[in-house]
C-alpha positions as a Python dict, from the first residue, in 0.01 Angstrom:
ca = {
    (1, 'X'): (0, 0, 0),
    (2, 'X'): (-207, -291, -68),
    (3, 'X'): (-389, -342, -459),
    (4, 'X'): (-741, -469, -424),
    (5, 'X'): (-838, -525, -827),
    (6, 'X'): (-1182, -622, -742),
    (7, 'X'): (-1444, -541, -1019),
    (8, 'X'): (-1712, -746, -949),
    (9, 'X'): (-1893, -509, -755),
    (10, 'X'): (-1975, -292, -1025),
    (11, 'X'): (-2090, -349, -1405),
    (12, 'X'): (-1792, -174, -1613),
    (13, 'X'): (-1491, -343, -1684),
    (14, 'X'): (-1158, -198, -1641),
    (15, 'X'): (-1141, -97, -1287),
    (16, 'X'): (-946, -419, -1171),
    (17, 'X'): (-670, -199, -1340),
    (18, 'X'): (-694, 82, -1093),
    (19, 'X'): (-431, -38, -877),
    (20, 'X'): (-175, -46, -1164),
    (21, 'X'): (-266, 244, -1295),
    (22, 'X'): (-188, 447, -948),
    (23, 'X'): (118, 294, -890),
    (24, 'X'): (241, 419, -1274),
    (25, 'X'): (168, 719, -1213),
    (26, 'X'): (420, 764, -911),
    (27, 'X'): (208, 693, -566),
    (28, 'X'): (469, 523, -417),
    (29, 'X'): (736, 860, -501),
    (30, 'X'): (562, 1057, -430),
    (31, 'X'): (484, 962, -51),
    (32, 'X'): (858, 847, 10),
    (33, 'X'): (879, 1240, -108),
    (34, 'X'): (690, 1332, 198),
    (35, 'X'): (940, 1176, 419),
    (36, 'X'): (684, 894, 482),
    (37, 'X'): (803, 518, 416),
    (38, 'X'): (593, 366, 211),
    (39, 'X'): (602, -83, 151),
    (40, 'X'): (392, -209, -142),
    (41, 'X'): (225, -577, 12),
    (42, 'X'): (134, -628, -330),
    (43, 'X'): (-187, -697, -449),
    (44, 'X'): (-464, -953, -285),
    (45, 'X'): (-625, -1227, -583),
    (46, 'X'): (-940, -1146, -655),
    (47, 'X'): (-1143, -1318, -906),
    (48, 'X'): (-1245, -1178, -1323),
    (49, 'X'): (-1647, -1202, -1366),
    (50, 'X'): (-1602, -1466, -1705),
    (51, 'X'): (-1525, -1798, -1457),
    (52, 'X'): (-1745, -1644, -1112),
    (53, 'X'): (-2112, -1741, -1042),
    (54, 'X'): (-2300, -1480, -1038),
    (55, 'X'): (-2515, -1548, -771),
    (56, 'X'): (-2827, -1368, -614),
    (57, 'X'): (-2878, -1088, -902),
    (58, 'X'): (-2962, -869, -643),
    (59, 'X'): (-2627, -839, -486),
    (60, 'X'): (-2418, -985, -785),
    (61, 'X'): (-2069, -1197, -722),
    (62, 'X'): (-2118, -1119, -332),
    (63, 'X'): (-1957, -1446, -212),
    (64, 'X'): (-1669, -1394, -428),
    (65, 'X'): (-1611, -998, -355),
    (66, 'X'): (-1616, -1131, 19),
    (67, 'X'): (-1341, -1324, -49),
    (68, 'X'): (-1161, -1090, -197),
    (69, 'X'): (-1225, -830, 52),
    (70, 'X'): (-1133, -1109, 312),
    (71, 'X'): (-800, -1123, 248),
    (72, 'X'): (-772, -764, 208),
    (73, 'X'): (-916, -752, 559),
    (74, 'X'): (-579, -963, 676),
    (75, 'X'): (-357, -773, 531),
    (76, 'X'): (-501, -419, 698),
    (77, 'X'): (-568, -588, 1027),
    (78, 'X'): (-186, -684, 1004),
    (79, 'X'): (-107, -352, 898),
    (80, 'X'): (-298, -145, 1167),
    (81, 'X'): (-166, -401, 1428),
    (82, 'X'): (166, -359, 1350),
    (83, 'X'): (167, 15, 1299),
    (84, 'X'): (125, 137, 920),
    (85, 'X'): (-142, 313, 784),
    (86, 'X'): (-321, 103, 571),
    (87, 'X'): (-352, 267, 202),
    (88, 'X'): (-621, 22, 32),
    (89, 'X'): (-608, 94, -404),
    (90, 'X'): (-878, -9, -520),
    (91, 'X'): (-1096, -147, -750),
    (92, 'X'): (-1462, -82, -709),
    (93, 'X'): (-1596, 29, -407),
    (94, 'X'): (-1670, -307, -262),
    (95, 'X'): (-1337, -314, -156),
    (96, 'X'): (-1403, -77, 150),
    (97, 'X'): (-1607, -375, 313),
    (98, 'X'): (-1266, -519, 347),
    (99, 'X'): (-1088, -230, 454),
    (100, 'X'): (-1319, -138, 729),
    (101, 'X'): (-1328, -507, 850),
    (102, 'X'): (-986, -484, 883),
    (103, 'X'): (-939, -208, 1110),
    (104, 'X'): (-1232, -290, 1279),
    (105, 'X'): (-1118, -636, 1393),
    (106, 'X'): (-810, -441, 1491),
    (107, 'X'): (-974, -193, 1684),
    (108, 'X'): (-1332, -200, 1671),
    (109, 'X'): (-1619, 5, 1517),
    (110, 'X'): (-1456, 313, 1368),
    (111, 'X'): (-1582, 597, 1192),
    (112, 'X'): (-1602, 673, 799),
    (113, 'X'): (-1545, 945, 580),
    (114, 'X'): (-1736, 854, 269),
    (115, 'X'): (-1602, 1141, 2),
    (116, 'X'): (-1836, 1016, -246),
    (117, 'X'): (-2066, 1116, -535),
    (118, 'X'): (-2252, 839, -440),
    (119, 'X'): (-2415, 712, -114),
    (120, 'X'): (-2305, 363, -106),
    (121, 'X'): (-2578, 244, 117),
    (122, 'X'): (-2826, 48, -139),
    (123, 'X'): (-2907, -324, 46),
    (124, 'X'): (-3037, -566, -183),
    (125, 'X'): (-3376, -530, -175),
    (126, 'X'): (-3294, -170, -270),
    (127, 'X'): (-3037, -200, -533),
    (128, 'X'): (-3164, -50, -898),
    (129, 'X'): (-2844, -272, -1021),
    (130, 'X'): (-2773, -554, -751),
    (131, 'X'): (-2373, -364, -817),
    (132, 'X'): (-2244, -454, -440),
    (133, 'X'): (-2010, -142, -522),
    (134, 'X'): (-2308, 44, -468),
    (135, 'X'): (-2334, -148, -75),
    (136, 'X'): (-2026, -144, 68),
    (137, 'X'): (-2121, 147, 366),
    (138, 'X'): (-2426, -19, 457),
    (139, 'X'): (-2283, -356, 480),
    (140, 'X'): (-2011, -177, 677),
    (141, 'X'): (-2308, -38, 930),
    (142, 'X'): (-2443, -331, 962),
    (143, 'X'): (-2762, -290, 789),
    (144, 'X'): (-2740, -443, 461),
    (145, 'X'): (-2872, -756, 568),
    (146, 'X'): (-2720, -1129, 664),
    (147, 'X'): (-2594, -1208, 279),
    (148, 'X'): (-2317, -990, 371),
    (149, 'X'): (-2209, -1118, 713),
    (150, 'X'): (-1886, -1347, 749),
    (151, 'X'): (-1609, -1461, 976),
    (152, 'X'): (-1345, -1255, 824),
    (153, 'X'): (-1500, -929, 998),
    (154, 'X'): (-1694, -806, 1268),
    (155, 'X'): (-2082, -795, 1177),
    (156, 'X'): (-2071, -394, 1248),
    (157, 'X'): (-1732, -231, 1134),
    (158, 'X'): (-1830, 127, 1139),
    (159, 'X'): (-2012, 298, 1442),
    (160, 'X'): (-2058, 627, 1204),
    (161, 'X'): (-1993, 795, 897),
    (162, 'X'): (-2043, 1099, 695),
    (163, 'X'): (-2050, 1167, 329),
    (164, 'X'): (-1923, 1439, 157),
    (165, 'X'): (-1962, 1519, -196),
    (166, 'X'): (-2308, 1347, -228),
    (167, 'X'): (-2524, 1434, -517),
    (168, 'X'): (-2695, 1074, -639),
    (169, 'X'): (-2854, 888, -390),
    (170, 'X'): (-3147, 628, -468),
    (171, 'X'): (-3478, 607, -303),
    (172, 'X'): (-3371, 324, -40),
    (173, 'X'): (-3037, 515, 55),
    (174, 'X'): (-3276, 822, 135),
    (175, 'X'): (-3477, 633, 364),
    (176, 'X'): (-3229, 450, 553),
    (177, 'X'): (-3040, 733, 599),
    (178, 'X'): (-3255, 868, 847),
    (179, 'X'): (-3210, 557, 1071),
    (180, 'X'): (-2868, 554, 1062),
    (181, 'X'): (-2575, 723, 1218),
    (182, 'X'): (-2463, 932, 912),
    (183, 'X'): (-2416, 1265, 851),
    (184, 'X'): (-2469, 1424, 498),
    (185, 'X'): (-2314, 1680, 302),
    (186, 'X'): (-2422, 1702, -64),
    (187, 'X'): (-2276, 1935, -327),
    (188, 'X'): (-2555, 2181, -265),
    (189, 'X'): (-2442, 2229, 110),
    (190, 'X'): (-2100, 2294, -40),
    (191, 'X'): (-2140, 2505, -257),
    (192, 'X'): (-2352, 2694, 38),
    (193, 'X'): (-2136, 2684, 288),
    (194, 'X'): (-1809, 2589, 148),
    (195, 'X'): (-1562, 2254, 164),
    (196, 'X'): (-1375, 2413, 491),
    (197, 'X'): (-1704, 2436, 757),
    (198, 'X'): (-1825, 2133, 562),
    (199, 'X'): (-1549, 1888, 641),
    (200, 'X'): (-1472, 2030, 1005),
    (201, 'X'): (-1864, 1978, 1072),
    (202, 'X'): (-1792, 1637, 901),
    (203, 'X'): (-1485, 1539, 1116),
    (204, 'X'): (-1626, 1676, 1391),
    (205, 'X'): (-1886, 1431, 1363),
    (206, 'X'): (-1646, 1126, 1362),
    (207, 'X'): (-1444, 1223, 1693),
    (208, 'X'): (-1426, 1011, 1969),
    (209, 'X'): (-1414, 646, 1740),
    (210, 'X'): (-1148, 398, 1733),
    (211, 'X'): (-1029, 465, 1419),
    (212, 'X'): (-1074, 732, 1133),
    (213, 'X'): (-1089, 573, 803),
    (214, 'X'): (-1153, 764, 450),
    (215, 'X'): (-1299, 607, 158),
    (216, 'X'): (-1213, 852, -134),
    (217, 'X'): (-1397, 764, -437),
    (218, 'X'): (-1281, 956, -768),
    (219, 'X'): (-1565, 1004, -888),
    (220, 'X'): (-1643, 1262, -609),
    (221, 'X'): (-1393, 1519, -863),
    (222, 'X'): (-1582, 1686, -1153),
    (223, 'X'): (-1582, 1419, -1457),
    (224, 'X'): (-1407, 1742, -1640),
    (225, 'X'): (-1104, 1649, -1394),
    (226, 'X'): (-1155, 1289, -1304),
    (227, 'X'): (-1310, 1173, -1622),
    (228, 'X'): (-1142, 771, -1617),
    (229, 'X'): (-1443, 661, -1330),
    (230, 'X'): (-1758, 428, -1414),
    (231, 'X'): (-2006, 634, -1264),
    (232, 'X'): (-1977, 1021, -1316),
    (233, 'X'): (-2192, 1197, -1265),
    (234, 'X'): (-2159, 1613, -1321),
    (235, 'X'): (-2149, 1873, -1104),
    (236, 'X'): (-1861, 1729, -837),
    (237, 'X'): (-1585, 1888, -687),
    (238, 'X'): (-1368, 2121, -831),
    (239, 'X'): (-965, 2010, -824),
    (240, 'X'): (-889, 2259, -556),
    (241, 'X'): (-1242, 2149, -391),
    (242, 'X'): (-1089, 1774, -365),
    (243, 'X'): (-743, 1949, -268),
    (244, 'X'): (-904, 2149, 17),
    (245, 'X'): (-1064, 1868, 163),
    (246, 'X'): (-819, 1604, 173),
    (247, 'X'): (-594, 1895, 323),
    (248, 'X'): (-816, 1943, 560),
    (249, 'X'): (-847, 1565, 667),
    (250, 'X'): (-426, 1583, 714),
    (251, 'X'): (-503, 1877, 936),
    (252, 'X'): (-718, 1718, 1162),
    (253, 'X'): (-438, 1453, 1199),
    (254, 'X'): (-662, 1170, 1282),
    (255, 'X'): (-620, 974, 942),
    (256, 'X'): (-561, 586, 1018),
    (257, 'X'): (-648, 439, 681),
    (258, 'X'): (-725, 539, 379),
    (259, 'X'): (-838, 388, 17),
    (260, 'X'): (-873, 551, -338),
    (261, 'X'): (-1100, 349, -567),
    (262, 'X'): (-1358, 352, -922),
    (263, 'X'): (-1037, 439, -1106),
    (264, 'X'): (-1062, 305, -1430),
    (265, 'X'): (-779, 355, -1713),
    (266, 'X'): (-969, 294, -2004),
    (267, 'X'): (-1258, 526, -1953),
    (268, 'X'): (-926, 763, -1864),
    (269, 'X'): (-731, 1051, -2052),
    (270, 'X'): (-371, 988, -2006),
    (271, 'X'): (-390, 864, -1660),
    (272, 'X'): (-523, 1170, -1560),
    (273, 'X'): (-737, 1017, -1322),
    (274, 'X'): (-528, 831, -1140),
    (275, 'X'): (-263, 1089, -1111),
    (276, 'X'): (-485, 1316, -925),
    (277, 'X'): (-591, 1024, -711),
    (278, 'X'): (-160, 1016, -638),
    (279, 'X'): (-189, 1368, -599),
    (280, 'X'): (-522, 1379, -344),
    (281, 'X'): (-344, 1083, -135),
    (282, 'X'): (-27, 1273, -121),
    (283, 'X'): (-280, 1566, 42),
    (284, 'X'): (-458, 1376, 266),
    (285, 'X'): (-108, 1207, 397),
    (286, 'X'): (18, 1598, 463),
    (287, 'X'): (145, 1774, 125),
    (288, 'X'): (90, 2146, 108),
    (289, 'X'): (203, 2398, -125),
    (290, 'X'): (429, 2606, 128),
}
């Protein structure tokens, strides 16, 4: 496990307390009850918005969330190297860029399973907000432009992705989505055609990379069941939806890394939010009912 408080990618406060939040509520348990071992690195310094530069306002605090995201980019490239699966608790979604650098300076370009309400691939020149939360998969492609490049990772960490759980996606993310390697499933083509042929479409679609790395965002769930996230938006999985899927992603047996993140305790109801984000981990790492 590695704690990546980062909230300056996004513009409500709180998230930076994600990390603690999942550990309370028994992460670490509950894997070592899978018969997994399970080492807590800690978490990686990242910086509080009050004494940080803001920067361009069109991708807000980006040298400083690089930072960040570079040493969680160590610590997963050590991890992968030496065997572990990385488990990344996040923060806001601008953690991911240092996630996927890691593993791909381990292995190469990988592939990404974006289970997402949102996109994630706003550049700046297309950002409503300049929130670099909002950036992470296109910086991760390789497309959000040379603001984002750095030492710390290859320019291009992810060959291809595919999002699942889509439903709010800007004008820019539309376009550039169909000149870039992703496949999309929004909640109308699940609720069509169901989680199950959705996600083995989507995995089938990642085969064949280096690595298989999923990005779960929790605000993917229904705000009725995830409610503590800074960007809900209605009309998202179901808890047995978000069950199902992550199931199916331990099925496939081809996780390598994995990161929850946009859990935020004070927009939560009793930690509920970051209990089921224990609860979906503990799924995706091979927990079943029978």
């Amino acid at each position: 496990m590695i704690g990546a408080g980062l909230d300056l990618g996004q513009g409500r406060r709180g998230v930076d307390m994600g990390p603690s939040a999942i550990r309370y509520a028994g992460l670490q348990e509950r894997i070592a009850g899978l018969g997994r071992g399970c080492v807590d690195w800690g978490d990686v310094e990242a910086s509080v918005a009050e004494a940080t530069e803001v920067g361009d306002p069109s991708a807000r605090y980006l040298e400083s969330i690089k930072r960040s995201c570079g040493r969680v980019a160590d610590l997963v490239a050590d991890a992968r190297v030496n065997g572990f699966l990385p488990l990344v608790l996040g923060g806001d979604h601008s953690v991911a860029m240092g996630t996927l650098g890691g593993m791909a300076r381990a292995a190469g370009p990988g592939a990404a399973l974006w289970i997402d309400a949102h996109g994630d691939l706003n550049r700046p020149a297309t950002s409503p907000s300049g929130n670099v939360h909002g950036m992470p998969l296109a910086a991760a492609l390789g497309v959000a432009g040379d603001a984002f490049a750095t030492d710390a990772w290859p320019a291009q960490s992810v060959s291809r992705a595919a999002l699942f759980g889509v439903r709010s996606l800007d004008a820019g993310e539309r376009e550039l989505l169909e000149r870039v390697d992703v496949l999309v499933f929004t909640m109308s083509d699940i609720d069509r055609q169901g989680v199950e042929p959705c996600m083995h479409a989507a995995l089938e679609h990642l085969e064949g990379a280096p690595f298989l790395h999923v990005s779960l965002d929790l605000d993917v769930v229904d705000p009725a069941a995830a409610p503590g996230v800074g960007t809900p938006v209605r009309g998202g999985l179901s808890y047995r939806e978000a069950h199902l899927a992550l199931e199916l992603v331990a099925e496939s047996a081809r996780l390598d890394s994995l990161e929850l993140v946009e859990v935020n305790p004070i927009l939560d109801r009793e930690n509920q939010t970051a209990a089921l984000a224990v609860d979906l981990a503990a799924s995706a790492l091979g927990a079943r009912i029978l």
